[in-house]
C-alpha positions as CSV (number, residue, x, y, z in Angstrom):
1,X,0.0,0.0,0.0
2,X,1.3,3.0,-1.1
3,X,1.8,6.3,1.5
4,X,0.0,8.6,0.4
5,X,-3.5,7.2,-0.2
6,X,-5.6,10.0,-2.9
7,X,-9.2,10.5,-1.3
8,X,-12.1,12.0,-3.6
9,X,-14.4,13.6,-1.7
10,X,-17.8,14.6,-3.6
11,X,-20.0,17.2,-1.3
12,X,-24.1,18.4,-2.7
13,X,-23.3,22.0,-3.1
14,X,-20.6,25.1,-1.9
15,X,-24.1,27.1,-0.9
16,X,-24.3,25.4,2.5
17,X,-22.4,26.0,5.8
18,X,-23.0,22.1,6.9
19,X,-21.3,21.1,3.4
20,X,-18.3,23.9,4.1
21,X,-17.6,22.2,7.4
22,X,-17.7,18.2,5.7
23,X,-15.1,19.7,3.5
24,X,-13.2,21.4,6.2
25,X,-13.3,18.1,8.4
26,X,-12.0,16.1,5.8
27,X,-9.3,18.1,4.8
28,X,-8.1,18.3,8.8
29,X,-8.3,14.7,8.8
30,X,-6.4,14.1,5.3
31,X,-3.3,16.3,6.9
32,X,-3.2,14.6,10.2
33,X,-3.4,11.2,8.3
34,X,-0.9,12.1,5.7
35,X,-3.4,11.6,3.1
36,X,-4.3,13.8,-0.5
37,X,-7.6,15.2,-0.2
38,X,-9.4,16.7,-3.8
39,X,-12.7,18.1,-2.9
40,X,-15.4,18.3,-5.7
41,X,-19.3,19.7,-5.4
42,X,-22.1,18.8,-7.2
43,X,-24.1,22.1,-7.4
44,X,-27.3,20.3,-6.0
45,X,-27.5,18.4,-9.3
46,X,-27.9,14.7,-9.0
47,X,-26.7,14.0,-12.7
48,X,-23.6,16.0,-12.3
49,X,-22.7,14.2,-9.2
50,X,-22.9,11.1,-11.0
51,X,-20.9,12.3,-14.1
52,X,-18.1,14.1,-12.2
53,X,-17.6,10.7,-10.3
54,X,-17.8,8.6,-13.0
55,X,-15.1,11.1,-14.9
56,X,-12.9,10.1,-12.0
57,X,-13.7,6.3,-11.8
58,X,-13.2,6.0,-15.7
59,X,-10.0,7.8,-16.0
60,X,-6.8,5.8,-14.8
61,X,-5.0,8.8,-15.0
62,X,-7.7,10.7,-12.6
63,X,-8.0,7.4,-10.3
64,X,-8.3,8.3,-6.7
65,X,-7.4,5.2,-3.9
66,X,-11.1,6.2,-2.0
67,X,-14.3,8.0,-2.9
68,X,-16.0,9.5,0.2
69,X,-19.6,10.7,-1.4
70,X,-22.4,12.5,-0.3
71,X,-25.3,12.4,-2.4
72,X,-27.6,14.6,-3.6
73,X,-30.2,12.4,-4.7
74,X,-30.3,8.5,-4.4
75,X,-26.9,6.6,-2.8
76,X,-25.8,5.9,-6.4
77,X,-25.8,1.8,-6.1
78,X,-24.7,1.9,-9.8
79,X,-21.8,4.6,-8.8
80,X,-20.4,2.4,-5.9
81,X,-20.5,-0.6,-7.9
82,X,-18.7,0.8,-10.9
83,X,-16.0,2.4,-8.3
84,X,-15.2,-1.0,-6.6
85,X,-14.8,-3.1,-9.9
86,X,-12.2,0.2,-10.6
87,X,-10.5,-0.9,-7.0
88,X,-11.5,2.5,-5.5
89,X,-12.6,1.8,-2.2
90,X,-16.1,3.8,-1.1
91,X,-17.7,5.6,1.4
92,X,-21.3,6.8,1.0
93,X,-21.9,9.7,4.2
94,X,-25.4,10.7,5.6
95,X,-27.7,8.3,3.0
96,X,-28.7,5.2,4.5
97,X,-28.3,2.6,1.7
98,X,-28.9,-1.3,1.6
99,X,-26.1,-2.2,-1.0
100,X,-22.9,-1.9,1.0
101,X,-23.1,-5.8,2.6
102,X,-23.7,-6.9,-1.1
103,X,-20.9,-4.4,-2.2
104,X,-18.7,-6.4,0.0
105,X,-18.9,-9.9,-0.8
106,X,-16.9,-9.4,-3.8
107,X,-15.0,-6.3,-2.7
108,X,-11.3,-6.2,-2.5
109,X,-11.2,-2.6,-1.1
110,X,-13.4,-0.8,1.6
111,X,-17.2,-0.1,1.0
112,X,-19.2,1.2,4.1
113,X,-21.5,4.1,5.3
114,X,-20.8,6.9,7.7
115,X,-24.6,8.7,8.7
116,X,-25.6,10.8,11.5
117,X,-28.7,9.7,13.1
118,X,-31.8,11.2,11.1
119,X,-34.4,9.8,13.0
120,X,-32.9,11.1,16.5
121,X,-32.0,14.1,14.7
122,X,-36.0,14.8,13.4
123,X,-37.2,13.7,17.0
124,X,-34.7,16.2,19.2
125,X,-36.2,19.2,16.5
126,X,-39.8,17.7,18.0
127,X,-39.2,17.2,21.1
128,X,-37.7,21.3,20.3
129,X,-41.3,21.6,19.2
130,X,-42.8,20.4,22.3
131,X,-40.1,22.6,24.9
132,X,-41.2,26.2,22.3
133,X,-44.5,25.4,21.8
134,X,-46.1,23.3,25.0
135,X,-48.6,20.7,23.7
136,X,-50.5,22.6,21.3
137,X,-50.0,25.3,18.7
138,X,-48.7,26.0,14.7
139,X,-45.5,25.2,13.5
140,X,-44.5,26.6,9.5
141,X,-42.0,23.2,8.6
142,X,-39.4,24.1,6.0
143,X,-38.4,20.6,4.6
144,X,-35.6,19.3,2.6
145,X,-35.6,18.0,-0.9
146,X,-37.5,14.6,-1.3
147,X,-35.5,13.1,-3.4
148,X,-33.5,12.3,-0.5
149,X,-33.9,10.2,2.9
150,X,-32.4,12.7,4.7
151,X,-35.4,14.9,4.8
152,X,-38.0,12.3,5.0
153,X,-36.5,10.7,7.9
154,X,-36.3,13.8,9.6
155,X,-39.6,14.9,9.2
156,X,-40.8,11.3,10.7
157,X,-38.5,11.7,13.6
158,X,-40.3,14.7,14.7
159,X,-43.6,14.1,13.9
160,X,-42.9,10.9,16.5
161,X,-41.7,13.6,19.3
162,X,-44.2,16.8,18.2
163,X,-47.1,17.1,20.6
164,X,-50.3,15.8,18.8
165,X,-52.2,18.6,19.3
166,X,-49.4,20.5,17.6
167,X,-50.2,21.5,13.7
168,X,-47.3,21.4,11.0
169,X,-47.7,23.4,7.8
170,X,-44.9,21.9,5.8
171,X,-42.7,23.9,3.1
172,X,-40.1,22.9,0.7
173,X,-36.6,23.8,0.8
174,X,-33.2,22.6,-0.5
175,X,-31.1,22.7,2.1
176,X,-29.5,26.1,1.6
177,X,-30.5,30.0,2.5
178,X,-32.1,31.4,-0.7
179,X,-34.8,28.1,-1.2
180,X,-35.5,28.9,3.0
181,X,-36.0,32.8,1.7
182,X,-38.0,32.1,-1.0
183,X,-40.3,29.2,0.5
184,X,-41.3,31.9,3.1
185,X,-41.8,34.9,0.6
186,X,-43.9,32.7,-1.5
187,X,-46.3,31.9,1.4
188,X,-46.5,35.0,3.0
189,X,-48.1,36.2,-0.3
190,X,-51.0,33.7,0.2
191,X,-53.6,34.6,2.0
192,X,-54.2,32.2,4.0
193,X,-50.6,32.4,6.0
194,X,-52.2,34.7,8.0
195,X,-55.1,32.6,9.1
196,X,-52.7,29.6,10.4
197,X,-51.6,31.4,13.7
198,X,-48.2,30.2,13.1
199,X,-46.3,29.5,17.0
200,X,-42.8,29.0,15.4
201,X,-41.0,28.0,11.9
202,X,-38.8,24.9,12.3
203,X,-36.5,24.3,9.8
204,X,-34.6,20.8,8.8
205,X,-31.4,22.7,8.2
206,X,-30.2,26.2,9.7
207,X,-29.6,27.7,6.2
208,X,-32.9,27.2,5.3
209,X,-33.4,28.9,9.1
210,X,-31.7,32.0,8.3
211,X,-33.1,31.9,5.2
212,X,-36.9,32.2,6.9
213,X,-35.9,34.8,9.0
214,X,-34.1,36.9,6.1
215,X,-37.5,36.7,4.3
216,X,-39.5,38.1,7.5
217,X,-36.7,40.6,8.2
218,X,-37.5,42.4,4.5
219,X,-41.3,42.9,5.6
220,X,-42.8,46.7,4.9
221,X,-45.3,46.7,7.7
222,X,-42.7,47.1,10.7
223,X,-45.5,45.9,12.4
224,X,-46.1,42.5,10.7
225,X,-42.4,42.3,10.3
226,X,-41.7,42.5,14.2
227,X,-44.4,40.1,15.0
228,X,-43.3,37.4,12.4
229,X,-39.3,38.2,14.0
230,X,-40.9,37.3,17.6
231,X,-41.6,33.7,16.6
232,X,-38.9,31.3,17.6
233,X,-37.1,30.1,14.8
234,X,-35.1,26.7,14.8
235,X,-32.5,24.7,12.9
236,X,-30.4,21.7,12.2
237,X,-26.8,20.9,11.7
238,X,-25.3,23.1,14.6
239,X,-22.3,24.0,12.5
240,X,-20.0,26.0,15.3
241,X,-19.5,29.8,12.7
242,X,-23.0,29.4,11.9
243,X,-25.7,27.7,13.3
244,X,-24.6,27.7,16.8
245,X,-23.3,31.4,16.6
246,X,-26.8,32.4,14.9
247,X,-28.7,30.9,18.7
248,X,-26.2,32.8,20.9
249,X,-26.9,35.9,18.5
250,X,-30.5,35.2,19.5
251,X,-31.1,34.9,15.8
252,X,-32.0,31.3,16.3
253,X,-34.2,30.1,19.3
254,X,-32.3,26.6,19.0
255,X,-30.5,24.2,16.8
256,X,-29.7,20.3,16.6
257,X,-25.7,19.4,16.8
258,X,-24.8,17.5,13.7
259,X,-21.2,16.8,14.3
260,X,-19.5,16.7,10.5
261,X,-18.8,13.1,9.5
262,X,-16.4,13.5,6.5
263,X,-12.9,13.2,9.5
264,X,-14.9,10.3,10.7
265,X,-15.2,8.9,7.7
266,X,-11.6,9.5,6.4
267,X,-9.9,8.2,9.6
268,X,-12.1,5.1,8.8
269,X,-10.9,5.0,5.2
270,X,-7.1,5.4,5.6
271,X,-7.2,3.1,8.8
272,X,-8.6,0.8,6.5
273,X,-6.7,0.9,3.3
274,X,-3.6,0.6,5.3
275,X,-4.7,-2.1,7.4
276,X,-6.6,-4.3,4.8
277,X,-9.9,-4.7,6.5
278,X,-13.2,-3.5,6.4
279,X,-15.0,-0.7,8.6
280,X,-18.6,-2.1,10.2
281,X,-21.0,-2.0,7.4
282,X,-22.5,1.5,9.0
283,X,-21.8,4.2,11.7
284,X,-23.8,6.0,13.1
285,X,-23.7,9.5,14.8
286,X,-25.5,10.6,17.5
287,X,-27.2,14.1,17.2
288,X,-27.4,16.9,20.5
289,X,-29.7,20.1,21.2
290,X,-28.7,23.2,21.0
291,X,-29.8,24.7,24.1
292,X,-30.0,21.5,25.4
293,X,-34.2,20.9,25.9
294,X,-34.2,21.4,29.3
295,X,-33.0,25.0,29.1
296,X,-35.5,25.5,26.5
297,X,-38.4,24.4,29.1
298,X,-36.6,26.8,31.2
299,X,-37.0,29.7,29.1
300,X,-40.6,29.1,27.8
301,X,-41.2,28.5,31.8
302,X,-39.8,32.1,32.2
303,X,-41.8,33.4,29.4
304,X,-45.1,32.2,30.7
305,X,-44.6,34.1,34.1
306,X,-44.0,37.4,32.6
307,X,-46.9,40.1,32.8
């Protein structure tokens, strides 16, 4: 096995501070484990992903040792496959797949999946819910793209946790600041999103957040505008320069701790290449709240007893 092991890493778009801090992990990782690191995105466009990594696989020249992917629609079964038969080991992160033990049997280089918990990610955002709201209310949901687990199985986390007596209005979002903007400009012009009685807007990422709260900070009527900004917003991914500095701005009421996975997953990969094995088939990593749920009971507590 040669030293220095070449790692592809394909992210879903630049536009997206959870996707700037995959990259960043990896690269950290790569230069403490003496590893190359090339970093590619896919502009949110499924077929390019596929095509750019196909570019690589096909290419000798190109080659990498390891592909570390994120997708930005399916897991790419046909992608993984192709990569192995190339001897390029593989690492799909945050898509739970059902290929990778098949992958294996005939693999001669590491195939395995690095995700953070969706499920317990979508149930801390509503048991979030519960601690803003109490056991009844409105909540405006901005959701991710479809096409991918990721936002379905967030969606069914929460609506586990969420009180029943709790509403969601659900919106559609992909993943970064302008789609959170526009989702929320586009129903504010119905009228019917002021009939809802909206309690709080909970978003599955904290772009799409910011991006909500960018769209009520443009409001005319100061009046309107400082009633929607009262309304607790919340978040996911808890990156530290974003997400987590937007809730001690006060700019988020709360957000849910993603840790990145990409220097997870590259630690994996090189500890594997060098050693000849196999990683388990899938890790998974746990999710926290940010305030933790217990301070937010606290402050809704607090709210309740003011005149």
């Amino acid at each position: 096995m040669k030293n220095n092991l070449s790692v592809l890493v394909s992210l879903i778009t630049e536009d997206n501070d959870y996707q700037l801090e995959q990259a960043a992990s990896a690269q950290a990782a790569a230069v403490k484990l003496g590893a190359s690191v090339q970093i590619i995105y896919s502009g949110n466009d499924a077929v390019q992903q596929t095509q750019q990594l196909l570019r690589f696989i096909q290419d000798p020249s190109k080659r990498p040792d390891a592909i570390l992917a994120e997708p930005v629609g399916t897991g790419m079964p046909q992608i993984a496959k192709a990569a192995v038969a190339a001897g390029i080991a593989w690492a799909i992160i945050n898509s739970d797949v059902d290929y990778i033990a098949e992958l294996r049997r005939h693999a001669l280089v590491p195939a395995f999946a690095v995700v953070s918990d969706h499920e317990a990610i979508g149930k801390i955002q509503g048991q979030q819910i519960a601690s803003i709201l109490g056991e009844q209310g409105c909540v405006l949901y901005i959701e991710g793209p479809s096409v991918r687990d990721v936002a379905k199985i967030r969606t069914r986390g929460m609506m586990a946790t969420k009180p029943t007596r709790v509403d969601v209005k659900t919106l559609k979002g992909d993943w970064t600041q302008n789609s959170g903007y526009h989702a929320i400009k586009s129903w504010l012009s119905l009228s019917t999103s002021r009939q809802l009685n909206v309690g709080m807007i909970a978003c599955q990422n904290d772009d799409m957040a910011i991006g909500a709260r960018r769209a009520f900070e443009e409001l005319g009527d100061m009046r309107d505008r400082d009633a929607w900004l009262r309304l607790p917003i919340t978040g996911c991914d808890g990156v530290p320069r974003s997400g987590q500095e937007w809730v001690r701005q006060g700019r988020l009421a709360a957000t849910v701790v993603c840790p990145p996975l990409m220097g997870d997953a590259m630690q994996l990969m090189v500890s594997a290449l060098k050693a000849g094995s196999q990683p388990q088939v899938r890790t998974l990593v746990a999710p926290s709240s940010l305030p933790s749920l217990n301070e937010l009971q606290k402050s809704r507590a607090r709210a309740a007893q003011m005149p």
